[in-house]
C-alpha positions as CSV (number, residue, x, y, z in Angstrom):
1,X,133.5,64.8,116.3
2,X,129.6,66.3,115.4
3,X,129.5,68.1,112.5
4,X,129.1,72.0,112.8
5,X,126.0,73.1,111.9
6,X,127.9,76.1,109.9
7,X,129.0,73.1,107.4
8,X,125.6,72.0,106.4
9,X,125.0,74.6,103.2
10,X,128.3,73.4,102.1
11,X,126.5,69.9,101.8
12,X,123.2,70.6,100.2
13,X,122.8,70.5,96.2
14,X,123.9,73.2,94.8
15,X,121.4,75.4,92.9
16,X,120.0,74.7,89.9
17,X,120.7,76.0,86.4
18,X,117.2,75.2,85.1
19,X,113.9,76.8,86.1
20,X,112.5,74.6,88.5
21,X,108.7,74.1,89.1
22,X,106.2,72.8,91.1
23,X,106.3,69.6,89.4
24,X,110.5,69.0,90.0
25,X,109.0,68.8,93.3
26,X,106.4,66.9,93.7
27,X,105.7,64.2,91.0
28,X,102.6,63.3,91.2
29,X,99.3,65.8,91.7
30,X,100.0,68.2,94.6
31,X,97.4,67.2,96.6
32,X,97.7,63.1,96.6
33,X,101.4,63.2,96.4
34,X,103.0,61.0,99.3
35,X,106.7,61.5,99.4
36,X,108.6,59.1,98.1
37,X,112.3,59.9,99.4
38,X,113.8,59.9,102.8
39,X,115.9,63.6,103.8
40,X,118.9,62.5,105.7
41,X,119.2,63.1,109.3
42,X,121.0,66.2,110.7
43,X,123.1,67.2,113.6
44,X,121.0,70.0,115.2
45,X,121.8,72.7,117.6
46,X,119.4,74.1,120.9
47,X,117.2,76.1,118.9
48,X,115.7,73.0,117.1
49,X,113.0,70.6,118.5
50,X,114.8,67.6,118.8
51,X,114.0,65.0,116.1
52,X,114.9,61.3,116.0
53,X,113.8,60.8,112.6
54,X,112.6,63.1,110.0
55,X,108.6,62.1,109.7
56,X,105.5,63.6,109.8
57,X,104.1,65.3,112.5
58,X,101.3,62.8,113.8
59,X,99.7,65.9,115.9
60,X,99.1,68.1,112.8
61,X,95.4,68.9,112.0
62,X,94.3,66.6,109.2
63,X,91.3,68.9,108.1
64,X,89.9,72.0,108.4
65,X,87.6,74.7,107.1
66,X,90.1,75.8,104.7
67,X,91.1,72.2,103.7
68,X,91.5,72.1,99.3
69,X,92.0,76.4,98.9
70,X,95.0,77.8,97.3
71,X,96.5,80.2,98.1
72,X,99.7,81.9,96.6
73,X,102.3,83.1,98.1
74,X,103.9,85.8,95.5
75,X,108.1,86.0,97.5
76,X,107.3,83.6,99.8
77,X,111.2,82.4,99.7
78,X,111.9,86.0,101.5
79,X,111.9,86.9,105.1
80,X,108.6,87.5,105.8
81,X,107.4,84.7,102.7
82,X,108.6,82.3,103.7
83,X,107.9,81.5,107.2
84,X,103.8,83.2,106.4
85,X,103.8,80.4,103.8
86,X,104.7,77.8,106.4
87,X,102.2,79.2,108.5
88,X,99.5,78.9,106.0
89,X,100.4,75.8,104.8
90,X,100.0,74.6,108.9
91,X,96.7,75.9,109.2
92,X,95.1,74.0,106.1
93,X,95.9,76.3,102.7
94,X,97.0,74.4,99.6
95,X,100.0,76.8,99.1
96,X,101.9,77.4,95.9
97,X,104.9,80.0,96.4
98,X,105.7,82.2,93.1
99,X,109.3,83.8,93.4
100,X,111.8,84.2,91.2
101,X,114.7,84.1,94.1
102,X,115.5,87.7,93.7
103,X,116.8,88.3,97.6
104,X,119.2,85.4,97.3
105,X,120.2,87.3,94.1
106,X,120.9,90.2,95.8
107,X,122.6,88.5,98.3
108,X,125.4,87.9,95.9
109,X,125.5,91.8,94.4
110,X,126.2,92.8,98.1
111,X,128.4,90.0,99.4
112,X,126.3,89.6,102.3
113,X,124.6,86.4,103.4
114,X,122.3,85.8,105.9
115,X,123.3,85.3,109.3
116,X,121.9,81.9,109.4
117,X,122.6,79.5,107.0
118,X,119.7,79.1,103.9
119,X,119.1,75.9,102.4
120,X,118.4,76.0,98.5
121,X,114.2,76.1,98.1
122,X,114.1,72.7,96.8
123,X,115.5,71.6,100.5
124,X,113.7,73.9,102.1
125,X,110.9,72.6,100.4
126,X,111.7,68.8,100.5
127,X,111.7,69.2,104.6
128,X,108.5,70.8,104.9
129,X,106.5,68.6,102.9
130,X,107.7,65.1,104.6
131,X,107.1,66.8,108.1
132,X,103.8,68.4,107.5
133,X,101.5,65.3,107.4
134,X,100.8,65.7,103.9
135,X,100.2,69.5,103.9
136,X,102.4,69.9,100.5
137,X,104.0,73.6,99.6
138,X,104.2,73.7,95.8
139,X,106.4,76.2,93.9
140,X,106.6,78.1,90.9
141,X,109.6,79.5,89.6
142,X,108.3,83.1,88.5
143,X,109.6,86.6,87.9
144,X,105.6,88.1,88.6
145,X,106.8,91.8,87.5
146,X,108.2,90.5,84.2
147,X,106.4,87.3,83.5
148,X,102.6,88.5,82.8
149,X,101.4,85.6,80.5
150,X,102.8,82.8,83.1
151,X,101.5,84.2,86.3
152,X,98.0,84.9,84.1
153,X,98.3,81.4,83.5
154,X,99.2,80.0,86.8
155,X,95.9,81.5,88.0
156,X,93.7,80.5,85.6
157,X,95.2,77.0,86.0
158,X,95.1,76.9,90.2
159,X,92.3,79.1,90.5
160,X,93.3,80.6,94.0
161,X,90.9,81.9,96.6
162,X,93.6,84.2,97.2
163,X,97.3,86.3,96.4
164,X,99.3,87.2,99.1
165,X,102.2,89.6,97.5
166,X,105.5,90.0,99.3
167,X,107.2,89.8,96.0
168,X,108.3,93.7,96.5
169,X,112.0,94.6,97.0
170,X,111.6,95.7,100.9
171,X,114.5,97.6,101.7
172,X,114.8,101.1,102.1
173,X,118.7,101.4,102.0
174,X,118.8,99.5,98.9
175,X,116.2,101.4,97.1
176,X,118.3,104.5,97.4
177,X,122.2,102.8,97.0
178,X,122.4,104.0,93.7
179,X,120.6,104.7,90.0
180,X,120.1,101.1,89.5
181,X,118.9,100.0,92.7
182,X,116.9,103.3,92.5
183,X,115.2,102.1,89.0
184,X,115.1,98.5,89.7
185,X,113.2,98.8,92.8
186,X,110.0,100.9,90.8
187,X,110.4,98.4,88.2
188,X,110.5,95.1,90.1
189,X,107.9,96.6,93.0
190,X,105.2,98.7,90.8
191,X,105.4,96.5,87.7
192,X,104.7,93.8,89.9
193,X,101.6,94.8,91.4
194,X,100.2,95.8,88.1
195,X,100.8,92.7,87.0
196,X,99.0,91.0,89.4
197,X,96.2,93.4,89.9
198,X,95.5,93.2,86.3
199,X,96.2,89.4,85.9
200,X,93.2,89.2,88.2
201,X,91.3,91.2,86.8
202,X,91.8,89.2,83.6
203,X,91.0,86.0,85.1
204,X,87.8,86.6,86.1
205,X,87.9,85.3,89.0
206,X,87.2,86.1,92.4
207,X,90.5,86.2,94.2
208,X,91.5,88.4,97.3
209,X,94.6,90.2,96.5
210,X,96.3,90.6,100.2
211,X,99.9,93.2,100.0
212,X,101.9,93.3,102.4
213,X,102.5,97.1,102.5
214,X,104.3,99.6,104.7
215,X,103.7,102.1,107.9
216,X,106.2,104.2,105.9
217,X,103.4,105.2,103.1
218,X,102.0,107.9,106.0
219,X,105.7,109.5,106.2
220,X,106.7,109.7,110.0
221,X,105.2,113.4,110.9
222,X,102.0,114.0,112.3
223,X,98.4,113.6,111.3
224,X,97.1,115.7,113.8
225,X,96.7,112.9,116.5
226,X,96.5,109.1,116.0
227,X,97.4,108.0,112.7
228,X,94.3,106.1,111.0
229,X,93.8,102.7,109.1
230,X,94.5,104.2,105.5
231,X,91.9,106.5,105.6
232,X,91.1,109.9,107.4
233,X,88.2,112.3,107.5
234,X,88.5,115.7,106.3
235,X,86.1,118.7,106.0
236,X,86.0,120.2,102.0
237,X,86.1,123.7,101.7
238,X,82.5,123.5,100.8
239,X,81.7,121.8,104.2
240,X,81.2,118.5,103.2
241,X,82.6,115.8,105.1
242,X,84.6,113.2,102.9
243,X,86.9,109.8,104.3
244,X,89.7,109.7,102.0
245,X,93.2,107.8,101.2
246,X,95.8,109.4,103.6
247,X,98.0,111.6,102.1
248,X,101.4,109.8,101.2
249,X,104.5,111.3,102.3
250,X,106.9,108.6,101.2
251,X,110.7,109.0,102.9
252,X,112.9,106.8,100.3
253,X,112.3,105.6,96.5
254,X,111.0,101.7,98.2
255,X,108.1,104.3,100.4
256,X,107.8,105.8,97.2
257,X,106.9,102.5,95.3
258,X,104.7,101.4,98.0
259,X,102.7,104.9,97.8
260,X,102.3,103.7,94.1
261,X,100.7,100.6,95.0
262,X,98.4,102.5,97.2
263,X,96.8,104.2,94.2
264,X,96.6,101.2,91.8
265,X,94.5,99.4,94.8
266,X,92.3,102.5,94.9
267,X,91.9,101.9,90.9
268,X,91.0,98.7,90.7
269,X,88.9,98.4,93.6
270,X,86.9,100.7,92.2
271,X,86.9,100.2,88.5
272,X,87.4,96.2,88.3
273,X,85.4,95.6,91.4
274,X,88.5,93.8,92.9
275,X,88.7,92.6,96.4
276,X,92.0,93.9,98.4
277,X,93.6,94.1,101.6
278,X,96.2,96.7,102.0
279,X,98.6,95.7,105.2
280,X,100.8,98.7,106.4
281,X,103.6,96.9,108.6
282,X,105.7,98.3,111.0
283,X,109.4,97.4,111.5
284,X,109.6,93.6,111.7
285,X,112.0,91.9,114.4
286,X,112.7,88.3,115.3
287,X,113.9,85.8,113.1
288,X,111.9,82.2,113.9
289,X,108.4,80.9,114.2
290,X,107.2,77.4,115.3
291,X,107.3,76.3,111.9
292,X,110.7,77.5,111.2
293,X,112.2,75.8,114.4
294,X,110.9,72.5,113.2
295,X,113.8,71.8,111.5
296,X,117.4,73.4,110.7
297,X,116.6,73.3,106.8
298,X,113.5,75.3,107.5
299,X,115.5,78.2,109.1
300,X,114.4,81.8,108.1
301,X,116.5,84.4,106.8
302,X,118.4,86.9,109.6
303,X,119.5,90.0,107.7
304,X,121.8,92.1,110.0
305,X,123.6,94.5,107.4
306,X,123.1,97.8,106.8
307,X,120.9,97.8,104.2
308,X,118.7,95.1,104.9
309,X,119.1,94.3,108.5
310,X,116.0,95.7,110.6
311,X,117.4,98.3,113.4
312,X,115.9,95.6,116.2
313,X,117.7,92.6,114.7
314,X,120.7,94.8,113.6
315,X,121.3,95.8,117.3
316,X,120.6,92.2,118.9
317,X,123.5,91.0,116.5
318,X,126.0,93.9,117.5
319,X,125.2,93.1,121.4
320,X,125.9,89.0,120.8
321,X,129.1,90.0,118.9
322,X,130.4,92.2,121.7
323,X,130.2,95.1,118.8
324,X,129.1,98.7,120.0
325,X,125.1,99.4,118.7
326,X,125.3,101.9,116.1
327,X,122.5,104.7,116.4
328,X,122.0,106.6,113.2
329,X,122.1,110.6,114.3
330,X,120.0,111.3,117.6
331,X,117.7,108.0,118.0
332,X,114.9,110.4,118.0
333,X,113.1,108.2,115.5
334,X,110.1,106.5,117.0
335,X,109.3,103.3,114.1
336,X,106.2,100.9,114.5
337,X,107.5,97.4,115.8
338,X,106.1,94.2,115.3
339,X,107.4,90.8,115.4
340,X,108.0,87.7,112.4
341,X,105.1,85.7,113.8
342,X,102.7,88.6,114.2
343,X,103.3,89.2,110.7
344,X,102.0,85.3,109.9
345,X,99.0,85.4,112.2
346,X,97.9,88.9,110.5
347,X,98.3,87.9,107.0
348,X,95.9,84.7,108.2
349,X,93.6,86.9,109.7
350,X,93.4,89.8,106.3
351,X,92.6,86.0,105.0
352,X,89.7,84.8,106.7
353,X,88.4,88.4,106.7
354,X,88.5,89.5,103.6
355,X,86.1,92.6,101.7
356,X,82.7,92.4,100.4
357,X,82.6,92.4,96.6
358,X,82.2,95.9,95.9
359,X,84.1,97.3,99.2
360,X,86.9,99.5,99.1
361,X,90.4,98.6,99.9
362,X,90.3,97.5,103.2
363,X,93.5,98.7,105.4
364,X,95.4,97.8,108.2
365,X,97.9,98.9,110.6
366,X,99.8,95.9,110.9
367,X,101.8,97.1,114.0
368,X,102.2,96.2,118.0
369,X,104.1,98.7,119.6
370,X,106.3,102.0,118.7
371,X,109.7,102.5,120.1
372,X,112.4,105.6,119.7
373,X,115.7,103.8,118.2
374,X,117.4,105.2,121.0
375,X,115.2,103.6,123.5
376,X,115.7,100.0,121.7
377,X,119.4,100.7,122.2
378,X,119.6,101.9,125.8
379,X,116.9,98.1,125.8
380,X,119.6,96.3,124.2
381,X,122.3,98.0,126.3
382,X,121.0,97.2,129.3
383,X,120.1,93.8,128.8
384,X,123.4,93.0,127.4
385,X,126.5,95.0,128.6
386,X,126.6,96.7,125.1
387,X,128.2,99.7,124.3
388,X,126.1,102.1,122.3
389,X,127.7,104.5,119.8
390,X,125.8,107.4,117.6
391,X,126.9,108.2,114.1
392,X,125.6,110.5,111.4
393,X,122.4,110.1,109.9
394,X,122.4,108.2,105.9
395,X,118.9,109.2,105.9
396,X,117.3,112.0,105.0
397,X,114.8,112.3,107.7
398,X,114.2,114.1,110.8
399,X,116.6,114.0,114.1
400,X,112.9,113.9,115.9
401,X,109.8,112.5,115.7
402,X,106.5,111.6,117.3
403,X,104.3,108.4,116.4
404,X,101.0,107.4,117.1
405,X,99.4,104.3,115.5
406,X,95.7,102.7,115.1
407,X,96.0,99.3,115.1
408,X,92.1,98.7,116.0
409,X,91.0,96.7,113.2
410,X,93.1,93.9,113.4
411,X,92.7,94.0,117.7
412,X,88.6,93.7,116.8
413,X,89.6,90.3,115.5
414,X,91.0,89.3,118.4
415,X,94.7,89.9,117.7
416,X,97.3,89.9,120.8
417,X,100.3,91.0,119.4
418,X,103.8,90.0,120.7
419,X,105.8,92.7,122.1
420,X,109.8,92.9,123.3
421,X,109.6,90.5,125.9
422,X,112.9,89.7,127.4
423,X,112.2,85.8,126.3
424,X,111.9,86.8,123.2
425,X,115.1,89.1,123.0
426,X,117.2,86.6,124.7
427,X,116.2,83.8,121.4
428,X,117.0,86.3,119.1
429,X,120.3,87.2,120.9
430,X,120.9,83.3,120.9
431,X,120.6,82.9,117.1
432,X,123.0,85.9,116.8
433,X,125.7,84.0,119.2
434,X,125.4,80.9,117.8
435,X,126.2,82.4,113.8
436,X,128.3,85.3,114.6
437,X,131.2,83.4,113.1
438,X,129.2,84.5,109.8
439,X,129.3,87.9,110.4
440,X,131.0,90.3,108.1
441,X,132.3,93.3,110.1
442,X,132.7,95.3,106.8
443,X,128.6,95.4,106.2
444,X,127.6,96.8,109.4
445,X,128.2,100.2,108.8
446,X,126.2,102.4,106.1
447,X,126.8,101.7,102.7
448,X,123.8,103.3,101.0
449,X,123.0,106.8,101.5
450,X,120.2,109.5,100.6
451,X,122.1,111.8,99.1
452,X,125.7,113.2,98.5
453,X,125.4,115.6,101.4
454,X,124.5,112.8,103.7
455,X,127.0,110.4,102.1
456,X,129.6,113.6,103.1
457,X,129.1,114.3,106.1
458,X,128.7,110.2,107.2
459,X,132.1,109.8,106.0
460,X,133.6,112.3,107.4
461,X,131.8,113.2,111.0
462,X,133.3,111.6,114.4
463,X,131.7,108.2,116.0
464,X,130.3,109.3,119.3
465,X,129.1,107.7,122.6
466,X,126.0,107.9,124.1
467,X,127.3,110.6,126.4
468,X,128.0,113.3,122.7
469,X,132.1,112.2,122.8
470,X,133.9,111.3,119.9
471,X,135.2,107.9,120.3
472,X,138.8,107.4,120.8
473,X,140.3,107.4,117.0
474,X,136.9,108.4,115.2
475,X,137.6,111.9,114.6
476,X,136.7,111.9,110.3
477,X,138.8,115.0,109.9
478,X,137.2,116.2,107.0
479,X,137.6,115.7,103.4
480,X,135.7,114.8,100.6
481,X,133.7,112.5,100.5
482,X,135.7,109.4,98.7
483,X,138.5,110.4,100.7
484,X,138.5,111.4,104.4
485,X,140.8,111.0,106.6
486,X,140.4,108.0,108.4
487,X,138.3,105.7,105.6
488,X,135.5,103.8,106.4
489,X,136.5,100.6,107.5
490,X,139.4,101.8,109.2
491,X,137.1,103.8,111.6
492,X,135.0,100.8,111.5
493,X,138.0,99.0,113.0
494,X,138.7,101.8,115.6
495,X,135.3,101.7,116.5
496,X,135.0,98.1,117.8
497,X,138.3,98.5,119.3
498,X,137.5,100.9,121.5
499,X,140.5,103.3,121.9
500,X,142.4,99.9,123.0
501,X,145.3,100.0,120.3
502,X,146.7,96.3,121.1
503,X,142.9,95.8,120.0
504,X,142.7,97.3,117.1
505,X,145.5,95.7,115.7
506,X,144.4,92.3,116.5
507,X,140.7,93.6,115.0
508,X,143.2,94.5,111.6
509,X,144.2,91.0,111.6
510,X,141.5,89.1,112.1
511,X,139.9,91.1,109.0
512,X,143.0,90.4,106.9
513,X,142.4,86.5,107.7
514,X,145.7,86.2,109.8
């Protein structure tokens, strides 16, 4: 009988207890390593190229232009890391990956896995650098927001061209769950950009810091037509015409951190003559690249609860569960979209073109499309039989909103963004089907909310339909806000079944495990 695919974490090595390093990896130097050990083969399921043997790929490019330049990759185990350092690794980087494993961390604090299975770094690792023809992914066990003298180090040592920095907590939820999460997420996210900023300026040398930054930093009302790339002109009360940073009207205490980063580019751009690429990115969707569907072990990350779960990905999971799409409040909110592999082939691009010495900080609107949540669920709905269900609001935001987004200087390069094709739903869909047997029911709805009013009236509002009626069951009935009427997971439960009561009780059991 084959082996189900959902075993497979259960039989990788389990994680280490010691630090590893980019030489537990790879023995000998990083760039004439050959490796020495053979991975064993793997049952895989449709979404996989079919391998007969785990080898390198005899079509990759053997050279290039950028052949022999490192690059870091500063959380390039994360979602949007890890399958950018793939990417760069493809195209002819010498990439090293700092992270200190922070999201698989968190992971355990909120009893949530991924949605697809995550092999250990060391695997993940292991796979990539037999199948990339010698293209080797080095990696540095680092916390870069704590660790100042070894990352100082590490770039002295490597001497990168460049520092691509992911290694921000990203989550907006999170950042406002609590005091600690609150705290933790200024500490981890604007410690760690000084500490890169001014580890480069230390060094001395000329290295392009690239951030992977946020469409949130603008706020999501209006700045009096399109929203520009970072800057906008304005007209001094004296007359004088001036282009400055746009004004920051951060929406949670992650938005917040970002804005921070915003100024300490401005700083050092200016007084340490540092060369940086700001990248304010929309709502990511998708899960895989080409790189990631090479192998099973290679799989990206597919986040689908509340608080980290992307509102795209988070609605194509519900449909391929037969779960109702949750809409927070109206679905008036129009977000910036864009998907996982548009996210590689920018970061690539902010690479090959990066500023002058001297410049300021160069920004982009890393986004394809914009959508109105409740125009992605009526999408979803339609494309999938999905019942869609509105609840109250955890965010303080507003019901409404409009959204207009330059996205020219990345198009002047020649970028052709992917947008919601139906292809591209239907793959993301299929990854949701083929793992929902991961899913935990409990993490769906919100857990983390803006403040105690919102966390009130959440808990205690109805679950309505997309036609404004309560949902058999759903009526909160009040209370306070530990205690109303119908707890959280029991409406949960009355949600998904529907006003069918033979349902619910067989939802009850399968949540008790019978």
């Amino acid at each position: 009988m084959p082996l189900p695919f959902s075993f497979i974490p259960a039989l990788l090595p389990r994680g280490r207890t010691t630090r590893p390093t980019h030489a537990s990896l790879t023995p000998h130097h990083p760039r004439h390593a050959t490796p020495s050990f053979t991975l064993p083969q793997r049952r895989r399921h449709h979404f996989f190229k079919p391998l007969r043997m785990l080898h390198a790929d005899s079509n990759a490019p053997r050279s290039s232009p950028i052949s022999g330049k490192t690059v870091f990759v500063l959380g390039g185990d994360g979602f949007c890391g890890w399958p950018t350092a793939l990417h760069l690794s493809e195209i002819g980087y010498d990439v090293v990956i700092v992270d200190n494993l922070s999201r698989r961390k968190i992971d355990v604090e909120l009893e949530c896995e991924s949605l697809t299975p995550i092999a250990p770094i060391t695997e993940r690792l292991r796979v990539w650098n037999t199948l990339s023809g010698g293209r080797l992914i080095r990696f540095e066990y680092l916390d870069v927001a704590h660790e100042y003298g070894q990352l100082l180090e590490l770039i002295k040592r490597e001497r990168p061209v460049a520092v691509v920095h992911f290694a921000e907590q990203r989550a907006a939820p999170y950042s406002m769950k609590g005091s600690r999460q609150k705290r933790y997420t200024i500490d981890n996210n604007v410690n760690g950009t000084m500490s890169v900023l001014t580890a480069v300026a230390e060094s001395e040398l000329d290295v392009h810091v690239v951030h992977l930054g946020t469409m949130g930093v603008y706020g999501y009302g209006s700045s009096g037509g399109r929203i520009p790339e970072g800057y906008i002109d304005v007209v001094l009360p004296s007359g004088e015409r001036q282009s400055i940073l746009h004004p920051a009207y951060p929406g949670s205490v992650y938005h917040a951190s970002k804005c921070l980063d915003a100024l300490l580019f401005q700083f050092f751009a200016r007084n340490d003559g540092l060369r940086i690429t700001d990248l304010h990115q929309g709502v990511v969707w998708g899960t895989f690249t080409d790189n990631t569907m090479r192998h099973e072990l290679l799989m990206n990350r597919y986040d689908y609860d509340s608080d980290y779960g992307t509102v795209l990905n988070r609605f194509l999971m519900q449909a391929a569960s037969d779960l109702p799409l949750t809409v927070y409040g109206t679905g008036g909110q129009t977000r910036a979209f864009i998907h996982i592999r548009d996210t590689c082939k920018c970061i690539a691009l902010a690479l090959a073109n990066p500023p002058q010495p001297g410049d300021r900080v160069k920004i982009y609107n890393q986004v394809a499309e914009t959508h109105r949540v409740r125009d992605l669920a009526a999408l979803v709905a339609r494309k999938t039989g999905a019942r869609v269900d509105h609840v109250n609001n955890p965010r303080q935001e507003a019901a409404e909103n409009e959204l207009d987004v330059s996205n020219q200087n990345f198009r002047s390069l020649g970028w052709a963004p992917v947008t919601l094709e139906e292809t591209l739903l239907d793959e993301v869909v299929g990854v949701a089907e083929r793992y929902r047997h991961r899913i935990d029911v409990n993490k769906i709805m919100p857990s983390s909310f803006w403040n105690k009013r919102r966390a009130a009236e959440c808990r205690a509002a109805p679950v309505l339909n997309s036609n404004g009626q309560a949902v058999t069951g759903s009526d909160g009935g009040g209370g306070d806000a530990d205690g109303a009427a119908i707890d959280w997971q029991e409406r949960l439960m009355q949600q998904l079944a529907g006003g069918d009561a033979h349902k619910l009780e067989r939802v009850r059991a399968a949540l008790r495990g019978e």
